[in-house]
Residue frames as qw, qx, qy, qz and C-alpha x, y, z in Angstrom:
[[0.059, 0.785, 0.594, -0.165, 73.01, 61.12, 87.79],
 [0.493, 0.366, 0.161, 0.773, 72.77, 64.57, 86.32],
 [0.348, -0.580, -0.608, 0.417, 72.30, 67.52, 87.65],
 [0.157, 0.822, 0.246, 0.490, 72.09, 71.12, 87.74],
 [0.411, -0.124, -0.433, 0.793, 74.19, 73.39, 89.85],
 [0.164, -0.844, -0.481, -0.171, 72.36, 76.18, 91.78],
 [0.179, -0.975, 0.123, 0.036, 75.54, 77.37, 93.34],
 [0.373, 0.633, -0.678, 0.016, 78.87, 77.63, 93.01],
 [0.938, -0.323, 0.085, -0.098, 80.17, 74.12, 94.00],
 [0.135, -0.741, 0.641, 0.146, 84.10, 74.19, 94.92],
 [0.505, -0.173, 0.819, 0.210, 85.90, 71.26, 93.02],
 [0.424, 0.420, 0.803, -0.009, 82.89, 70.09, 91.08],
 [0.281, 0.338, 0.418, 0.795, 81.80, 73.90, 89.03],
 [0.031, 0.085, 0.232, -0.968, 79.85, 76.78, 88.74],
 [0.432, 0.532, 0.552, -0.475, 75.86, 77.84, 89.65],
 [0.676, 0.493, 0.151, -0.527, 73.85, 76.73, 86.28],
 [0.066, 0.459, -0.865, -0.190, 76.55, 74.54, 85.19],
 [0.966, 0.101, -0.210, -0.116, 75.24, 70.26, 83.86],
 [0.226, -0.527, 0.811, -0.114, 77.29, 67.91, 86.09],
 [0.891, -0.086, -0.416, -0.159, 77.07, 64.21, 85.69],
 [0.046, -0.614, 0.667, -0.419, 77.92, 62.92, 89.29],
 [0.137, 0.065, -0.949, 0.276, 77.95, 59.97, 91.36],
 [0.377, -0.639, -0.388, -0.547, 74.03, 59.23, 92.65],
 [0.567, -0.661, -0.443, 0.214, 74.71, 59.18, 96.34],
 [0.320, 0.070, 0.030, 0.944, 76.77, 62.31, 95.79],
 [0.239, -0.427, -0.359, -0.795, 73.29, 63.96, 94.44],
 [0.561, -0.555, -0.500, -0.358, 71.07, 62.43, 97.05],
 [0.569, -0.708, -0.313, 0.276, 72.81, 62.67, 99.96],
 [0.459, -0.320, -0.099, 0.823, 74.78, 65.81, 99.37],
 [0.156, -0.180, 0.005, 0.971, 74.22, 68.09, 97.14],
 [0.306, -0.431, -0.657, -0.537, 69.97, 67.96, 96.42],
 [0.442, -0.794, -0.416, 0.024, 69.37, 68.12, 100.13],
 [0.479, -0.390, -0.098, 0.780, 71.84, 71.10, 100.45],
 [0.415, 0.787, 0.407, -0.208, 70.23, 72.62, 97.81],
 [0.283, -0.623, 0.429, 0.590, 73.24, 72.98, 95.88],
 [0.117, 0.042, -0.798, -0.589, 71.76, 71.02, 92.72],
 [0.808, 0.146, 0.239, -0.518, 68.43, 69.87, 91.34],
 [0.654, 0.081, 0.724, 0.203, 68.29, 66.82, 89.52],
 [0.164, 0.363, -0.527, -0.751, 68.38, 67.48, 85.16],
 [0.059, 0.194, 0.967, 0.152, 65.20, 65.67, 84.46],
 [0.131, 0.651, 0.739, 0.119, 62.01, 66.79, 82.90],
 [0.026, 0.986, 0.113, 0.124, 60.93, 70.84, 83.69],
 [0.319, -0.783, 0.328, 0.420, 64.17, 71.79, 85.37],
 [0.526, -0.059, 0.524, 0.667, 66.69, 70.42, 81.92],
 [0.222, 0.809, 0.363, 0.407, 63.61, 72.47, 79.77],
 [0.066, -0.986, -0.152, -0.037, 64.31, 75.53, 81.99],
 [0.403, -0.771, 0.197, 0.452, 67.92, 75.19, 82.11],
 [0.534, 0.092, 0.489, 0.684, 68.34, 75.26, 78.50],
 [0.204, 0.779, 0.530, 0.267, 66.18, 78.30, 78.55],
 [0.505, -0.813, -0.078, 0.278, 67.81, 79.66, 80.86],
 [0.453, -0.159, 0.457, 0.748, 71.71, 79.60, 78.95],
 [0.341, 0.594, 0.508, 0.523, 69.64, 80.71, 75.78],
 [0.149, -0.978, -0.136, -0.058, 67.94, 84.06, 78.11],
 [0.584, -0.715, 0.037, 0.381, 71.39, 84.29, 79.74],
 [0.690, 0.109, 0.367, 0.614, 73.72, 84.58, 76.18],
 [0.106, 0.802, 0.362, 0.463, 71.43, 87.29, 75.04],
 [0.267, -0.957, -0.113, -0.018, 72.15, 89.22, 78.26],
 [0.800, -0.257, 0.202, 0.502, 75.60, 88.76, 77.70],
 [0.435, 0.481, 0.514, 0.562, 75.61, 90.19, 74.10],
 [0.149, -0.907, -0.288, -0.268, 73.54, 92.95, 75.16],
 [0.542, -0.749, 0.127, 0.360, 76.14, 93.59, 77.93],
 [0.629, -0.018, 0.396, 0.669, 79.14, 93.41, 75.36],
 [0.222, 0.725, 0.420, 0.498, 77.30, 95.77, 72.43],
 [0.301, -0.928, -0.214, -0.039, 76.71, 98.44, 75.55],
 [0.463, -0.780, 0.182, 0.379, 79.85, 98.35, 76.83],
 [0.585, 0.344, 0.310, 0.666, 81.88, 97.95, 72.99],
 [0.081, 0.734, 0.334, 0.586, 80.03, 102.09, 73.29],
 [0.269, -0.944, 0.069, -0.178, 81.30, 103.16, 76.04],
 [0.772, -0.225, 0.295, 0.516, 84.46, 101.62, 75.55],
 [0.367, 0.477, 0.475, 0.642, 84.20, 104.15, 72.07],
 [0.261, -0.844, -0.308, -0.354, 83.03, 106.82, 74.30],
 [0.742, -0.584, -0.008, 0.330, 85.58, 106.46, 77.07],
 [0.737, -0.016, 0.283, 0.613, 88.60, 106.22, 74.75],
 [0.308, 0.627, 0.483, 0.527, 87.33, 109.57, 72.98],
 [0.430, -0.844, -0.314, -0.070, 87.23, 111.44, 75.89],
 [0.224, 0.528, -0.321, 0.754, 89.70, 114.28, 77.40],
 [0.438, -0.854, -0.278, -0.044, 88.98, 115.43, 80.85],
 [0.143, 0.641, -0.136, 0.742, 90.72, 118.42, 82.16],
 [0.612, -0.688, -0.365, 0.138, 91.15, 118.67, 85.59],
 [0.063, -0.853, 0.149, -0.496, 91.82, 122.25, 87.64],
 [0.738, -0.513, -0.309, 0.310, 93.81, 122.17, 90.88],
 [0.272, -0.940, 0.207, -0.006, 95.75, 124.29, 92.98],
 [0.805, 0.299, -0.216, 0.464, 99.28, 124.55, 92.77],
 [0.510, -0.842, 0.055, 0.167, 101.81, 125.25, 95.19],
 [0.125, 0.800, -0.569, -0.144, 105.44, 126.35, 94.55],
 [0.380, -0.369, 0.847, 0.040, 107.02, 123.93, 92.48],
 [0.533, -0.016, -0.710, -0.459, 104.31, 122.39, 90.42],
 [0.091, -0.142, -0.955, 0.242, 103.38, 120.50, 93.58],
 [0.325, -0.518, -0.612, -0.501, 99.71, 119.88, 93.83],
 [0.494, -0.078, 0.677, -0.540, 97.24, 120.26, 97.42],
 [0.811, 0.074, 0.441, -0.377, 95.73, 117.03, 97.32],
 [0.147, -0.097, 0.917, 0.357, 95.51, 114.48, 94.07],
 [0.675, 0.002, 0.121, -0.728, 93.43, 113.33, 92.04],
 [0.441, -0.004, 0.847, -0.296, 91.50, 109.91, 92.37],
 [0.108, 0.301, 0.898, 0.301, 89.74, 107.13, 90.83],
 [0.169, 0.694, 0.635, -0.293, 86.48, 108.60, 92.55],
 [0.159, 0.749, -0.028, -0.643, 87.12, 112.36, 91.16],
 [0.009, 0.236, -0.794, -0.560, 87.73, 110.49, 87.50],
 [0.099, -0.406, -0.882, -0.216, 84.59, 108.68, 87.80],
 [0.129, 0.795, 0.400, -0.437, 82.63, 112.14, 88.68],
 [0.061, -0.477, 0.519, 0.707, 84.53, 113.52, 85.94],
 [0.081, -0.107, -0.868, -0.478, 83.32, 110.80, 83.28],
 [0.106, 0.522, 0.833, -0.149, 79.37, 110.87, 85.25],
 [0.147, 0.656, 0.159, -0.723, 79.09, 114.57, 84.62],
 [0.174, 0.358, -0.450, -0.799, 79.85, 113.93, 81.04],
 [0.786, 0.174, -0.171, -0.569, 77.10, 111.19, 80.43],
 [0.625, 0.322, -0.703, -0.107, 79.43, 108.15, 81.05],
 [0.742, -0.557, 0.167, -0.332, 78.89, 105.89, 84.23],
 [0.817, 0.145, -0.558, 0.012, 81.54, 104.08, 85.62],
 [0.788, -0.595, -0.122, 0.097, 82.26, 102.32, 89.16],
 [0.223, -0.881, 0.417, -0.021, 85.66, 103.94, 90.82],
 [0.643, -0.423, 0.632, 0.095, 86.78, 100.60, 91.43],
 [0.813, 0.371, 0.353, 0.275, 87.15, 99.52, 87.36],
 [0.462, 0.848, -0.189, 0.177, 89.40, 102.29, 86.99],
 [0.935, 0.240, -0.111, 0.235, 93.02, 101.38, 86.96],
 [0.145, 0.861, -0.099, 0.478, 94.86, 103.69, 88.85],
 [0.737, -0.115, -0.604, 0.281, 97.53, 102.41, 90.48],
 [0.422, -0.295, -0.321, 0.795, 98.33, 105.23, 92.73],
 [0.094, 0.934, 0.294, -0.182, 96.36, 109.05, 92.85],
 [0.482, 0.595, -0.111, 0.633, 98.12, 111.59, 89.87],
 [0.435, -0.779, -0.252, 0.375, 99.97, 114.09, 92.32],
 [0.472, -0.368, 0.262, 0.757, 101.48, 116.19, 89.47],
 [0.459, 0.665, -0.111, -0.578, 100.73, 118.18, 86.29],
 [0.061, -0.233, 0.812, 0.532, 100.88, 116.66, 82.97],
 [0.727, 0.157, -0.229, -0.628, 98.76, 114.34, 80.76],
 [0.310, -0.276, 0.900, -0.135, 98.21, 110.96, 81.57],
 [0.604, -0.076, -0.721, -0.331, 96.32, 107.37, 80.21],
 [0.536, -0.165, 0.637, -0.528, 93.94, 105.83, 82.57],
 [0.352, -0.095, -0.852, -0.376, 92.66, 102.71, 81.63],
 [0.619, -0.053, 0.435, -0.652, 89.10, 101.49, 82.68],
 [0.273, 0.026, 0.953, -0.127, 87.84, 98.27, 83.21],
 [0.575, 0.086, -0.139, -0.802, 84.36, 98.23, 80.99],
 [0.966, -0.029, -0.001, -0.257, 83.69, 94.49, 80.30],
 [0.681, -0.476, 0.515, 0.210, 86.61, 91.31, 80.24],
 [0.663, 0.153, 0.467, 0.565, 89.05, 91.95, 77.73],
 [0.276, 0.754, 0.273, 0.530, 87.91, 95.67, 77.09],
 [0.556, -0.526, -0.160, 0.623, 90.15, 98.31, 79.10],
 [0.455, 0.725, 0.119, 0.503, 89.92, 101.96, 76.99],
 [0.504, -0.127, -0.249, 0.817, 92.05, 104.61, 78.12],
 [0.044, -0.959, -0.197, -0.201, 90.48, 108.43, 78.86],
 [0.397, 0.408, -0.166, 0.806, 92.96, 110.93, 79.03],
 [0.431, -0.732, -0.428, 0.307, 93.49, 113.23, 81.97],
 [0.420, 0.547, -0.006, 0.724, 94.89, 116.23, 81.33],
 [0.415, -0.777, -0.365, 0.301, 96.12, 117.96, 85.08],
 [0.483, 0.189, -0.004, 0.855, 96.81, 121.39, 84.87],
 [0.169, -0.197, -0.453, 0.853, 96.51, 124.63, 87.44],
 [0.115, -0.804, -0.567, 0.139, 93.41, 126.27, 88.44],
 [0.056, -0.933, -0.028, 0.354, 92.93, 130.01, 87.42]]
């Protein structure tokens, strides 16, 4: 029998996935768990409309982020701090203060897709990579160096 996943289904694949499975699999497991519909008549029309709606939002995702992957990589940021004797910093900076760094300049990205294994706690210039889409990771310079 064929089916349609609705959710993820461990072993078997993933939610909007075409399975061809056993029929007492379908009927007595995963239709009245609501884990699949059956692939027959309106639901096989809507899940090939579905993949079609879903590529496009893909694309669209890819194009967006290809530009702020081109926007990222282009980017300096400058960051002030205090310095104590030594070069040594107070404090560090962080994913989060990188990602207010990049929102002030027009660029949104989540703390947690930047790449930073550990907070800078020195002066210098550094490469950050960010996470933007899978397989696209640009770097934005940081450039720490003393307040005043």
């Amino acid at each position: 029998m064929k089916v349609i996943l609705t959710k993820d289904v461990d072993k078997l694949g993933k939610s909007g996935e075409m399975k061809t499975v056993a029929d007492g699999f379908a009927t007595n497991f995963l239709i009245p768990r609501r884990l699949a519909v059956p692939a027959a008549g309106g639901a096989y029309r809507a899940w090939q409309h579905d993949i079609a709606s879903r590529e496009e939002k893909r694309q669209r995702e890819r194009a967006d982020s290809e530009i702020a992957a081109t926007r990222i990589s282009s980017t300096t940021l400058t960051m002030g701090v205090k310095v104590g004797e030594g070069g040594k910093l107070y404090g560090s900076i962080t994913a989060k203060e990188i990602a207010e760094a990049l929102a002030r300049r027009g660029i949104a990205v989540d703390r947690h897709k930047i790449e930073l294994e550990e907070p800078l706690k020195s002066l210098g210039t550094y490469k950050v990579a960010i996470k933007v889409f899978s397989g696209m990771t640009p770097e934005v310079t940081v450039v720490v160096e003393p307040k005043g």
